[in-house]
C-alpha positions as CSV (number, residue, x, y, z in Angstrom):
1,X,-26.5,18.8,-43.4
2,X,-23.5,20.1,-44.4
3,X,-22.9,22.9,-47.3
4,X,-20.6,22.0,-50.1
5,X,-18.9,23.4,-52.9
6,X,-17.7,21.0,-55.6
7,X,-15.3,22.4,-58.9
8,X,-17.9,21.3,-61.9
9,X,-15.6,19.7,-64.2
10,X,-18.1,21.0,-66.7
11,X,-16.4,23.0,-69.9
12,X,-12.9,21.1,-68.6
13,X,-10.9,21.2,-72.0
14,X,-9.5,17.5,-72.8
15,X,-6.1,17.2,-71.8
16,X,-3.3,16.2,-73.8
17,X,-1.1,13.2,-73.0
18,X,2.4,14.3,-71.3
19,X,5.5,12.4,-71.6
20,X,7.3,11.8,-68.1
21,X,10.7,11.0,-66.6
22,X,12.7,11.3,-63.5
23,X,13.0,14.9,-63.7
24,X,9.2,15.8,-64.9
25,X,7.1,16.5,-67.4
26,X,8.4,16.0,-71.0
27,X,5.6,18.8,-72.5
28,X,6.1,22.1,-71.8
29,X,3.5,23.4,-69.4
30,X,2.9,26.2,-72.4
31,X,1.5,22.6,-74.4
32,X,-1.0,22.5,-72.3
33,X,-4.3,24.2,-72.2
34,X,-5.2,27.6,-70.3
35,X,-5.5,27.3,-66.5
36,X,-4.5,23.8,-67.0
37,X,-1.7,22.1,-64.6
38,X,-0.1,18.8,-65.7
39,X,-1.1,15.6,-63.9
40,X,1.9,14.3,-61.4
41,X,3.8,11.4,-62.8
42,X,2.1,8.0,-63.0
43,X,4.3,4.3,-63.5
44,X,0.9,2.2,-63.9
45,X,3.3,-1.1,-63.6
46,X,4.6,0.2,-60.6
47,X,2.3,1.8,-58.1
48,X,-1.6,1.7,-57.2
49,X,-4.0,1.7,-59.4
50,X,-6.9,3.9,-59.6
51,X,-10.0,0.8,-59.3
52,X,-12.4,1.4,-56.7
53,X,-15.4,2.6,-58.0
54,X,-17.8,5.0,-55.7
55,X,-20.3,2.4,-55.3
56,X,-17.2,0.0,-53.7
57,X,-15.2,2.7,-51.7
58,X,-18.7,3.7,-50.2
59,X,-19.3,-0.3,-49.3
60,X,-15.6,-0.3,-48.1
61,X,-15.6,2.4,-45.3
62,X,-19.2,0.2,-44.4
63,X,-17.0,-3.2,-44.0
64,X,-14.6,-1.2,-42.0
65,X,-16.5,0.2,-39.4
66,X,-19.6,-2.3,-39.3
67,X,-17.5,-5.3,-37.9
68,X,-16.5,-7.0,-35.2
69,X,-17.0,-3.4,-32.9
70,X,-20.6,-3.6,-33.6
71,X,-21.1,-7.0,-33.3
72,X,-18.9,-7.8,-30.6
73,X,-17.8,-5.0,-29.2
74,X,-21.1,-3.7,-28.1
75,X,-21.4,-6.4,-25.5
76,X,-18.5,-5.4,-23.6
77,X,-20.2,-1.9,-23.8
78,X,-23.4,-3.2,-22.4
79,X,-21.5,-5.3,-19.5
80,X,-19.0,-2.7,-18.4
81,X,-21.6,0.4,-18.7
82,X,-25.1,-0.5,-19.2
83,X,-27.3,0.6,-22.0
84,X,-27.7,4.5,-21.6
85,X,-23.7,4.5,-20.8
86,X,-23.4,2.8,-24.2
87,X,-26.2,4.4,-26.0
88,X,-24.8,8.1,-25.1
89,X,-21.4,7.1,-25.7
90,X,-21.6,5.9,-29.1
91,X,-23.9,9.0,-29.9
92,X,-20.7,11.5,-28.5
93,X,-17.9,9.1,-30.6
94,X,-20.3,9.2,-33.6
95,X,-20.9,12.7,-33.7
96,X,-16.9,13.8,-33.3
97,X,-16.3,11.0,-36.1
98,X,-18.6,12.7,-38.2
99,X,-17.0,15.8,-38.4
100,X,-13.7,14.6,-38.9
101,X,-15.3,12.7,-41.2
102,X,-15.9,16.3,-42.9
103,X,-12.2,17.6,-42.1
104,X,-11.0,14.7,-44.2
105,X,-12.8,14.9,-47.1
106,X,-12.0,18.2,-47.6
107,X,-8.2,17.0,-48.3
108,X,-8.8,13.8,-49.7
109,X,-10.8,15.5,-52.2
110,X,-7.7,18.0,-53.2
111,X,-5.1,15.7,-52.5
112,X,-6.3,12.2,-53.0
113,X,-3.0,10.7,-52.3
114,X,-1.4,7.4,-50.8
115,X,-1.4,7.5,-47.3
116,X,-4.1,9.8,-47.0
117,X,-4.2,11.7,-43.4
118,X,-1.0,10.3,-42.8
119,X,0.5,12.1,-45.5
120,X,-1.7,15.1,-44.8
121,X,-0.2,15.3,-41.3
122,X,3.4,15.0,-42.4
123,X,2.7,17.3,-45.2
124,X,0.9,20.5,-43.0
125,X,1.9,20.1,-39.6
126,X,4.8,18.0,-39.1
127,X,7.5,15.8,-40.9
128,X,8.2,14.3,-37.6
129,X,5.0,14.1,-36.2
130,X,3.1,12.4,-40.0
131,X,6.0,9.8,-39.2
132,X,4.9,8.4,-35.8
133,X,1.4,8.5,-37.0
134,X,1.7,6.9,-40.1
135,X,3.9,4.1,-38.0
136,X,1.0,4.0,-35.4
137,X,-1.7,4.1,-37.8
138,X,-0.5,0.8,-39.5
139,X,0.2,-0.8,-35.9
140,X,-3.1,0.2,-35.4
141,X,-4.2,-2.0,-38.4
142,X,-1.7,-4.8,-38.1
143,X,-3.5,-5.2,-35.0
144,X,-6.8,-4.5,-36.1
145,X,-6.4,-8.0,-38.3
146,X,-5.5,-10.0,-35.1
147,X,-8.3,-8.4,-33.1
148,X,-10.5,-9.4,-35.8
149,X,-9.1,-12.7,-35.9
150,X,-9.1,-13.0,-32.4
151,X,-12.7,-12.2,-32.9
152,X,-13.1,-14.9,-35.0
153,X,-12.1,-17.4,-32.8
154,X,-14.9,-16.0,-30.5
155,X,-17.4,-16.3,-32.9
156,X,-16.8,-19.9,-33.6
157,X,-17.2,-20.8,-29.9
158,X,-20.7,-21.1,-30.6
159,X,-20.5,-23.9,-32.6
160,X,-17.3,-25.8,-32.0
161,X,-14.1,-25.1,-29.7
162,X,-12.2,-27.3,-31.9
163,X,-8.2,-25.8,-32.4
164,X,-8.7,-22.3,-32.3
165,X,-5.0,-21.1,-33.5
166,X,-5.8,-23.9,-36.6
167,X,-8.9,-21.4,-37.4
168,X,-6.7,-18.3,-37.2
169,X,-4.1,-19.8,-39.5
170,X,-6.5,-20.7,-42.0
171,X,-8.8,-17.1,-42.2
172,X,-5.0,-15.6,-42.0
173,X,-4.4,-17.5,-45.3
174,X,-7.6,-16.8,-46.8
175,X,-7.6,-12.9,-46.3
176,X,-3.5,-12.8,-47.7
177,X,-4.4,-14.6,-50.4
178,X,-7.4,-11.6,-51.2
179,X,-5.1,-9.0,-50.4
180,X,-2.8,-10.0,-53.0
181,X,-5.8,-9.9,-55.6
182,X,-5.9,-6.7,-57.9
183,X,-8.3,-3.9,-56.3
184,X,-11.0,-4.1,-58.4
185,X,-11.7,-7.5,-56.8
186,X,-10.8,-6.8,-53.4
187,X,-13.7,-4.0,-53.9
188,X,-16.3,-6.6,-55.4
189,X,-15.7,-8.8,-52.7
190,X,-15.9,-6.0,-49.4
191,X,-18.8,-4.5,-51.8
192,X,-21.0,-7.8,-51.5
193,X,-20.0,-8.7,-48.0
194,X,-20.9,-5.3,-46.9
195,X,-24.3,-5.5,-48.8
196,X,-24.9,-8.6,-46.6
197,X,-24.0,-7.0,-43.2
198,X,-26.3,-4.0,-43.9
199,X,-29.1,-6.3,-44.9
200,X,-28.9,-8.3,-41.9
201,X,-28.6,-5.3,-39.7
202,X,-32.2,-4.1,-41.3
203,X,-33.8,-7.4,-40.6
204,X,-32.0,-7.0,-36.8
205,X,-34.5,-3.9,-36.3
206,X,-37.1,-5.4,-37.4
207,X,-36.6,-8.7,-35.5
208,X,-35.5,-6.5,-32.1
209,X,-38.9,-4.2,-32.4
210,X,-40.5,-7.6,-32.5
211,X,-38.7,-9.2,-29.3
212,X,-39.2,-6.2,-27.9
213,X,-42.9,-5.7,-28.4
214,X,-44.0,-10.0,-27.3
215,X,-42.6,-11.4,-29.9
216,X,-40.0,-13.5,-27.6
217,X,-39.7,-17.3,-25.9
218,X,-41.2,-15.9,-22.9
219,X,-44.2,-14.3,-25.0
220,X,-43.6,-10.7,-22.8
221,X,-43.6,-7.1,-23.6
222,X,-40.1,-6.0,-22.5
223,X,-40.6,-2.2,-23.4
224,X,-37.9,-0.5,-20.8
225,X,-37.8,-3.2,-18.4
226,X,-33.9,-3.8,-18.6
227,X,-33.3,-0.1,-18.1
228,X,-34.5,-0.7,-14.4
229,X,-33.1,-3.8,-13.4
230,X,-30.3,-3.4,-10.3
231,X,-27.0,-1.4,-11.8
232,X,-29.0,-0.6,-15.0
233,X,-28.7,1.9,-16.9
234,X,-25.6,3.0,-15.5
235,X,-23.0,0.4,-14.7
236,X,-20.2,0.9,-13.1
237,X,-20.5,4.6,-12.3
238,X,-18.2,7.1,-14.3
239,X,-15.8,4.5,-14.7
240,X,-18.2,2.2,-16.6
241,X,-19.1,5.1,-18.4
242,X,-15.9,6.0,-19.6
243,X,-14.6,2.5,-20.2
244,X,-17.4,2.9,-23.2
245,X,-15.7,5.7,-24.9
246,X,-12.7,3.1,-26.2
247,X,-15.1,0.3,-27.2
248,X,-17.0,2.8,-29.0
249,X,-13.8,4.2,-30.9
250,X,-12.6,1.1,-32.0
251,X,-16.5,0.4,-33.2
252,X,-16.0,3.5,-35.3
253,X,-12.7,3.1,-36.2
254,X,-12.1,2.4,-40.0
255,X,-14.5,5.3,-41.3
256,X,-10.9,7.6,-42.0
257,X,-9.7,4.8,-43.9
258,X,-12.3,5.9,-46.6
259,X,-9.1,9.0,-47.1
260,X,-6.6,6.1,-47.4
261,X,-8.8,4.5,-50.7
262,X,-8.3,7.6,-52.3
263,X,-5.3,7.0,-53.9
264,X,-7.0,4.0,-55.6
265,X,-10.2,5.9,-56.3
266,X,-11.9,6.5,-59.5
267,X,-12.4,10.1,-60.2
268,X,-11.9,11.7,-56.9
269,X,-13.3,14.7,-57.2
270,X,-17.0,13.5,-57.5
271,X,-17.0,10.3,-56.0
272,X,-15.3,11.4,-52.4
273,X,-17.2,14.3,-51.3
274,X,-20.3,11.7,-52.1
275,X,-18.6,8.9,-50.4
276,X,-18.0,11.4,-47.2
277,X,-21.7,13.1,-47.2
278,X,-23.6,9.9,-47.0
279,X,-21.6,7.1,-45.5
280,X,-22.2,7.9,-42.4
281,X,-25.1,8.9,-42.1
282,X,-26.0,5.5,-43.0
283,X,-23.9,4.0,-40.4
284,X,-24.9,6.1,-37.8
285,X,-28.8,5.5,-38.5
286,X,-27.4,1.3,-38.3
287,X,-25.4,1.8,-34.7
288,X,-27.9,4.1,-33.0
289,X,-31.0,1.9,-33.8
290,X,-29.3,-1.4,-33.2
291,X,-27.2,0.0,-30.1
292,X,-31.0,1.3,-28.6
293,X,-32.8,-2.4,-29.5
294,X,-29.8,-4.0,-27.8
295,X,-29.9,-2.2,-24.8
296,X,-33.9,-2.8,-24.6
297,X,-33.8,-6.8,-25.3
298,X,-30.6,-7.8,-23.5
299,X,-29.9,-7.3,-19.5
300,X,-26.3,-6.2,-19.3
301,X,-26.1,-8.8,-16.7
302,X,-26.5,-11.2,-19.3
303,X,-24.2,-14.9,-18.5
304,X,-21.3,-14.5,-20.6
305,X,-21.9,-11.3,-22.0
306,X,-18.1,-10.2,-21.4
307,X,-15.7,-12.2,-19.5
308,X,-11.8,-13.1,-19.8
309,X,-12.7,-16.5,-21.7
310,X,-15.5,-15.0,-24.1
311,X,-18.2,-12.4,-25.4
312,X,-20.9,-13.2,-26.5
313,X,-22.8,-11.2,-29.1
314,X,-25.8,-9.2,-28.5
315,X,-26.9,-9.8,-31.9
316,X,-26.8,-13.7,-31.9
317,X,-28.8,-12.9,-28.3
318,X,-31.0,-11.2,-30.3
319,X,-32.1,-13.6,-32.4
320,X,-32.2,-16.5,-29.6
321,X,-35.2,-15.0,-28.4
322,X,-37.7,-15.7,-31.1
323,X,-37.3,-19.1,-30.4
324,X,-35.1,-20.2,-33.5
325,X,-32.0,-21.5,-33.1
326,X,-31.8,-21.4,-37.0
327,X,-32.0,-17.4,-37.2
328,X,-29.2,-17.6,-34.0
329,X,-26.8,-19.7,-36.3
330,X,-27.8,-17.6,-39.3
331,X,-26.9,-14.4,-37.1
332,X,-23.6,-15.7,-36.2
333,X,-22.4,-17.0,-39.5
334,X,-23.0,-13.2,-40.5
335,X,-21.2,-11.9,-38.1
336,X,-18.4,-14.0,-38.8
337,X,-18.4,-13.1,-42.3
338,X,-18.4,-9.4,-40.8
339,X,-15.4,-10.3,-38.8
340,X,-13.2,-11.9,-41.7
341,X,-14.6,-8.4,-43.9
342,X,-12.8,-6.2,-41.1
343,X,-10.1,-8.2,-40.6
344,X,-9.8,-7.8,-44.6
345,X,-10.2,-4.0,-45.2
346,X,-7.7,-4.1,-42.0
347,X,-5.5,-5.6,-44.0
348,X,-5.8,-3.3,-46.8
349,X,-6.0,-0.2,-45.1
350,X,-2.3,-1.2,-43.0
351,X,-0.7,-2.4,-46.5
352,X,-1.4,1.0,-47.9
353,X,0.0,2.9,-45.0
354,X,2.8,1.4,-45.4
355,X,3.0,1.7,-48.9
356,X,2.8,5.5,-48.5
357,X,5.1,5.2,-45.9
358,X,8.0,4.0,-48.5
359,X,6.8,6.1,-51.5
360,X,6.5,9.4,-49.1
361,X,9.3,12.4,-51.1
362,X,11.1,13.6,-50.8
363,X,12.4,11.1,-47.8
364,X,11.0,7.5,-48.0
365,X,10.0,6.8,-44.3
366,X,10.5,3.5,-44.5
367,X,12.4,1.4,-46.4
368,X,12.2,1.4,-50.3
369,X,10.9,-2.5,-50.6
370,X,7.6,-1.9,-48.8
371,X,7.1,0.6,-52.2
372,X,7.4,-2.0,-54.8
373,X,4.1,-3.4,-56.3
374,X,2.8,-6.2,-58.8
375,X,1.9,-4.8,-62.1
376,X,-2.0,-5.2,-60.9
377,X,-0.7,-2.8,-58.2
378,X,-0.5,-4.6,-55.2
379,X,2.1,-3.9,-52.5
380,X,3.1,-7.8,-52.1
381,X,6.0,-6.5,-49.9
382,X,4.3,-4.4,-47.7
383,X,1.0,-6.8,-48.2
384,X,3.3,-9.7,-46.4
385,X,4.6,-7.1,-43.5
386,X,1.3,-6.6,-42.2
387,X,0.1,-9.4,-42.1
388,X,2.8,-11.5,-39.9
389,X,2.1,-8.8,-37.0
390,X,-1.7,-10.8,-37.1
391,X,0.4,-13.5,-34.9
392,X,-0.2,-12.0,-32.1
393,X,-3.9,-13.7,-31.9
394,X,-2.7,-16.9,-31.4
395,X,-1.7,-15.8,-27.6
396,X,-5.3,-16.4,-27.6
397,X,-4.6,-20.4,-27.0
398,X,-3.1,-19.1,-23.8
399,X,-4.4,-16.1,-22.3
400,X,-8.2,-16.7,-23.1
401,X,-9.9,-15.0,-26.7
402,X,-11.8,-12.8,-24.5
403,X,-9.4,-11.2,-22.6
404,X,-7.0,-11.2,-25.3
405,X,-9.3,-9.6,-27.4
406,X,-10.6,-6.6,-24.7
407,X,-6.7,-5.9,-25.0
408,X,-6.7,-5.7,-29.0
409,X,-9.8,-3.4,-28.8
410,X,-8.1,-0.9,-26.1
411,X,-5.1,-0.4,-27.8
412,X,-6.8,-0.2,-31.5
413,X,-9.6,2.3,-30.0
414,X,-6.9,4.4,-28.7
415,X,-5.3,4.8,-32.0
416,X,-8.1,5.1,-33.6
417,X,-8.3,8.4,-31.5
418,X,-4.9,9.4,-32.0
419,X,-6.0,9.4,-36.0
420,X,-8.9,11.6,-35.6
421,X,-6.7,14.4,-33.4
422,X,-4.1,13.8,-36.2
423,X,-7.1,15.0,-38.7
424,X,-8.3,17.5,-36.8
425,X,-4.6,18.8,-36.6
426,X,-3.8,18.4,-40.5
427,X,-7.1,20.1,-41.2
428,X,-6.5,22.9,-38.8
429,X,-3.4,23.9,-40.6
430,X,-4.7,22.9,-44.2
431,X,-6.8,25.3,-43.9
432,X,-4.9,27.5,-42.2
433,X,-2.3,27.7,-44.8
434,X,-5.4,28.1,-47.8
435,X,-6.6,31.3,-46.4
436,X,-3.2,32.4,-45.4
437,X,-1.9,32.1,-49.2
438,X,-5.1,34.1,-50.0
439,X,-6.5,31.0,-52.3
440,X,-10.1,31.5,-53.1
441,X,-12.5,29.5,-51.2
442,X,-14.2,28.5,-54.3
443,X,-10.8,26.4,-55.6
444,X,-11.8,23.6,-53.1
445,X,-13.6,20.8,-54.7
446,X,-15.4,20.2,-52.1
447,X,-15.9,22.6,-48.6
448,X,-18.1,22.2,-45.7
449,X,-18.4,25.4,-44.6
450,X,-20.7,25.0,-41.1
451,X,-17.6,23.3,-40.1
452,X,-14.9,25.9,-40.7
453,X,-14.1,27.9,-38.2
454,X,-14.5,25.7,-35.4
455,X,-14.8,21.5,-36.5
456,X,-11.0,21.1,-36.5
457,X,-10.5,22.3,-32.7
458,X,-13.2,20.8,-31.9
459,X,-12.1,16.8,-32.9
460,X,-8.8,17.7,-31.2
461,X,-10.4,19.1,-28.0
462,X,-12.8,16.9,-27.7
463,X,-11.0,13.4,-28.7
464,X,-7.8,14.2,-26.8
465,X,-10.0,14.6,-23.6
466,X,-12.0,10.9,-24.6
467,X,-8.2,9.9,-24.5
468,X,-7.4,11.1,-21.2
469,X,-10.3,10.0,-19.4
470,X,-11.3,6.5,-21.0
471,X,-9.2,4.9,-18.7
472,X,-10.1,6.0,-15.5
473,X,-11.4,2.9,-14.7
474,X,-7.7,1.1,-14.7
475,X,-6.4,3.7,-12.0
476,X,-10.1,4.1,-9.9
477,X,-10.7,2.2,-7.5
478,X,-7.6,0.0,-8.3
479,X,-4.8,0.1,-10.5
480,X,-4.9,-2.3,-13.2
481,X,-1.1,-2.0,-15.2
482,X,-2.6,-4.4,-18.2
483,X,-5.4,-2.5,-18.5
484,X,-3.5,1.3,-17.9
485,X,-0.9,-0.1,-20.4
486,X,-3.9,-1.0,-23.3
487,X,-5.3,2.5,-22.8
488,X,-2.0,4.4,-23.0
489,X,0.7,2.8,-24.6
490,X,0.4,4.6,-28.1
491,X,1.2,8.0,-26.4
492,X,4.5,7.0,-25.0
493,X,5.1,5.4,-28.7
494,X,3.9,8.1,-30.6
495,X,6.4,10.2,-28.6
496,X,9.2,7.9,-29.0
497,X,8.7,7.9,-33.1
498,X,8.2,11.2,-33.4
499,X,11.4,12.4,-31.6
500,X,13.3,9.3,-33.3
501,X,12.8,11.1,-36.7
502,X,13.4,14.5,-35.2
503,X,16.7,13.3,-34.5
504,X,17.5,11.2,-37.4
505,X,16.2,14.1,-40.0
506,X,18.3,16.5,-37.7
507,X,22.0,14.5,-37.6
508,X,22.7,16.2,-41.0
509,X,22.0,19.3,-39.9
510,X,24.1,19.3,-37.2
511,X,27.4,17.8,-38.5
512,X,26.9,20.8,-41.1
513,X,27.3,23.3,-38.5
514,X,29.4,21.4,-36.7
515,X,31.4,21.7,-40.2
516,X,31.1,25.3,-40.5
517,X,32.3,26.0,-37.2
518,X,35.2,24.1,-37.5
519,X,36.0,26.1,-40.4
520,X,35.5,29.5,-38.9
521,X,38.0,28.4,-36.0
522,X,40.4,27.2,-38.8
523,X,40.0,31.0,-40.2
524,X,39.6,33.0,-37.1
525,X,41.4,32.4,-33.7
526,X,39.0,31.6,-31.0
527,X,37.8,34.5,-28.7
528,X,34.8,34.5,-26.6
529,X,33.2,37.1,-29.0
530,X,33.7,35.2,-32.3
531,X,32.7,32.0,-30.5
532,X,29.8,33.6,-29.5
533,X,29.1,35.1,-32.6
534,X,29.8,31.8,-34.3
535,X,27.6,29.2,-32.8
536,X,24.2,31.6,-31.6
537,X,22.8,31.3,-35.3
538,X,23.6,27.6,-35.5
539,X,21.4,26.3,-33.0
540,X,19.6,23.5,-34.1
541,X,15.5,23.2,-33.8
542,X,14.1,20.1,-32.1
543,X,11.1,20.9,-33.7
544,X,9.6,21.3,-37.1
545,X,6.2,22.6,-37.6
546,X,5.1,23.6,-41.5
547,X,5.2,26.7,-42.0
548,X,1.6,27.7,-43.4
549,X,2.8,30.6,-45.6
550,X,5.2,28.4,-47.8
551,X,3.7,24.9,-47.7
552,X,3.1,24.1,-51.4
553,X,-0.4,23.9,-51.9
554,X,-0.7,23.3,-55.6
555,X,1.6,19.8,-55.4
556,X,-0.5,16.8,-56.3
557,X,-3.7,18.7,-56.1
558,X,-6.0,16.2,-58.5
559,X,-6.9,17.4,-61.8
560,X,-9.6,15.4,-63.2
561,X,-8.7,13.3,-65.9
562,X,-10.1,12.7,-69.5
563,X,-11.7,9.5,-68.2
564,X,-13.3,11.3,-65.4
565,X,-14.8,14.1,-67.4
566,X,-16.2,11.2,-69.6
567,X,-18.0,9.5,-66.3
568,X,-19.3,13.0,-65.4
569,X,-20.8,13.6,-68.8
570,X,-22.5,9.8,-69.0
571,X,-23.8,10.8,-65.1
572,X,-25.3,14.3,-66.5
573,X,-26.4,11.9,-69.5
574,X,-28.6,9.5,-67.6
575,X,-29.8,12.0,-64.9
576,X,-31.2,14.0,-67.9
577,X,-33.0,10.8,-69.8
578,X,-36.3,9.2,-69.4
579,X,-35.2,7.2,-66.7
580,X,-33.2,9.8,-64.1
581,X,-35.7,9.0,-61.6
582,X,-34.2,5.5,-61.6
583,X,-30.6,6.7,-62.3
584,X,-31.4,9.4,-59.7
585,X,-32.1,6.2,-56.8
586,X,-29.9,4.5,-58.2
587,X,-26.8,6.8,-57.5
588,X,-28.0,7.5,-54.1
589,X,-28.2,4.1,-53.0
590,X,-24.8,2.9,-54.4
């Protein structure tokens, strides 16, 4: 477990109201209490709204990782590396997640902004850098919605094979139309479809120990027996091993969006450290069971596990076995309602990127529209923008759902890496800059400290060699340019962005020195020496790293609000009463 250190908003004098306008604060900072900074400006008609509870943000970072890469994605895993490939792979992924997990909490908690690591990237390591990855990170969830729509399609094939791309048109309608909801109802909604996945996930153990034990069509202990079958438990060799490694990221991809809810997050300061502690703990407990009782009940040989026309799921397998076709269709109408859940918060998460993408100061970093919201708060610009990249799933008419959707996953698990190295990067230089400013320890609302000196190194070591070697398989035995181009293709792009905005931010730059040695010529006559002299100190830097020691770290720090010091005091209230034990379960589980 880690150790934390939360600011008690305990003894927090009440706040006055400030008066804003374009150039700041209206009351004098003098107005306001001691030790007391004023909130940042806030147009309530005009940007997000703070309405996700801790109870939905904790159910949201659920729906986006428990999805169509559990459900799905695990029987690629199973085919292409066997079950201990798969059960060891998702262990490594899920403990690396969990500690970046950590690293983002800690900012989220100061800084819960728009954007979230995106921002924190830009903001303590580099402009130019925060650009490509914010630009990635919402390709990353443009996609994400056609993978999970994509997905969808799959799912359906066990019923009907009826007009796929009519399907994908009509869940594309359905999750715009929720999108463009306020957040409050967006939250209900992932809340209760999340509360269903979970549920059936705890009645999947049960029902695998069963199948596993006799309770099966063919009325057999199965114990280990698939572990020992030819190619079992390694398939593939190292390749198959490795080929796990992306199917596992993009399974455990969407817990960082948990940072991109902040912004909309009901008082930050006590409900994110919560959300970060125990969210995924409980997912991990949910993937490691169910990833063990799938390896154990299904042969990774399995017909039509994964192929280029379909994949079948493991869980829907699962349930085959006792013999009820009733709990098979009940299992997959779940997981389609699991799909169309992370094809929502998919959704969500890539409208807000790009949302904090346009609002980003002091330079927008992409254009002004995608910034303008509802007065409910909704980005209907931006909302609209991600969601017409989702065509891409209705190649699947053409290509096959299966193959087109082993694509989707390899590019989204890859940038779903490229995210975590990006927190482990922000992190490294957040905290960096904290100690290097000499600000006490103690000022972070929330700190976990067994992870200080060497959990930010460690994501970036350790996820940029997952990167590297997760598609080994495309180049060994044979190369395989689809495949090599789904495993890499966000470095090259990443790349591309990054120097894009180098250049762009730089063009002013240089047409000022350009100016000023025009104007030194027009002053002095040219000589070698004054030339010389002239043009060594105005050589331009194609780079641009944050400096640590003058990076502002005081600018939109969270200040808890009169409304949050009011939900703290009814918390301490009911935890105090006659019925805290009740209060006490009750705020663990939600």
């Amino acid at each position: 477990m880690s150790s934390s250190s939360l600011a008690s908003p305990k003894g927090t004098p009440k706040v006055p109201d400030v008066e804003y306008d374009a150039a700041g604060p209206a009351t004098a900072a003098d107005d306001l209490p001691p030790g007391t900074l004023p909130a940042p400006p806030e147009d309530k008609h005009h940007s997000l709204h703070r309405g996700l509870s801790a109870r939905q943000v904790s159910m949201i970072a659920i729906a986006g990782t428990i999805g169509t890469g559990l459900f799905l994605g695990t029987g690629r895993s199973l085919a292409q590396g066997g079950p201990a490939s798969m059960l060891i792979c998702y262990a490594i992924v899920g403990f690396i997640v969990y500690i970046t997990l950590l690293l983002l909490g800690e900012m989220a908690t100061q800084y819960p902004v728009a954007g979230s690591f995106n921002a924190y990237a830009t903001r303590f390591f580099s402009p130019s850098y925060g650009f490509a990855l914010s630009w990635n990170y919402w390709f990353n969830d443009a996609v994400s919605v056609a993978s999970d729509l994509t997905a969808a399609q799959i799912v359906l094939e066990f019923w009907t094979n009826w007009n796929p791309w009519v399907i994908s048109l009509l869940f594309w309608v359905f999750l715009v139309c929720v999108n463009g909801t306020h957040v409050s109802a967006y939250g209900e909604l992932e809340y209760w479809l999340s509360f269903l996945k979970v549920t059936t996930i705890v009645v999947f153990i049960i029902v695998g120990i069963l199948v596993n034990v006799g309770v099966n069509t063919e009325h057999q202990y199965i114990g280990g027996k698939y572990w020992h079958i030819p190619g079992a438990p390694f398939v593939g060799g190292f390749g198959g091993f490795a080929k796990v490694f992306v199917t596992a990221s993009f399974a455990f991809g969407g817990t960082e969006s948990l940072g991109i809810t902040a912004g909309e997050t009901k008082n930050p300061s006590r409900n994110m450290p919560r959300v970060v502690k125990f969210v995924f703990w409980r997912i991990i407990l949910f993937y490691l069971l169910s990833i063990l009782l799938i390896g154990l009940n299904v042969p990774w040989d399995y017909p039509n596990l994964s192929n280029k026309t379909t994949t079948t799921s493991p869980f829907t397998i699962v349930f085959k076995e006792i013999g009820s076709n009733v709990a098979a269709s009940f299992m997959n109408t779940v997981i389609l309602t699991s799909v169309l859940s992370a094809g929502n918060h998919a959704l969500f998460a890539g409208t807000r990127v790009l949302y904090g993408l346009a609002v980003t100061s002091p330079q927008p970093q992409a254009p002004r529209i995608f910034g303008w919201t509802t007065k409910a708060g909704i980005p209907v610009p931006a909302l609209l923008a991600t969601s017409s990249v989702s065509i891409l799933c209705f190649g699947s008419s053409f290509i096959g759902s299966g193959q087109l959707w082993s694509w989707l996953q390899n590019i989204v698990g890859v940038s779903n890496q490229i995210a975590w190295v990006s927190i482990g990067l922000a992190s490294w230089r957040f905290r960096s800059a904290w100690v290097r400013q000499g600000r006490p320890l103690s000022e972070l609302k929330f700190r976990a400290a067994w992870t200080w000196h060497w959990g930010p190194p460690f994501v970036v070591i350790t996820t940029s060699a997952l990167i590297i070697i997760q598609g080994w398989s495309s180049v060994i035995p044979h190369f395989s340019g689809v495949d090599f181009v789904s495993f890499y293709i966000e470095i090259p792009i990443m790349i591309v962005m990054y120097l894009i905005w180098l250049f762009v931010n730089r063009i002013p730059v240089i047409k000022s020195k350009l100016a000023d040695i025009a104007g030194a010529n027009d002053e002095v006559p040219p000589s070698p020496s004054t030339s010389t002299v002239a043009l060594a100190p105005r050589r331009v830097r194609w780079f641009d790293l944050v400096d640590t020691s003058t990076v502002d770290l005081f600018k939109y720090e969270h200040h808890d609000s009169v409304d949050d010091l009011i939900e703290d005091q009814e918390r301490e209230r009911r935890l105090k009463g006659r019925s805290r034990w009740l209060w006490q379960l009750y705020y663990y589980m939600a």
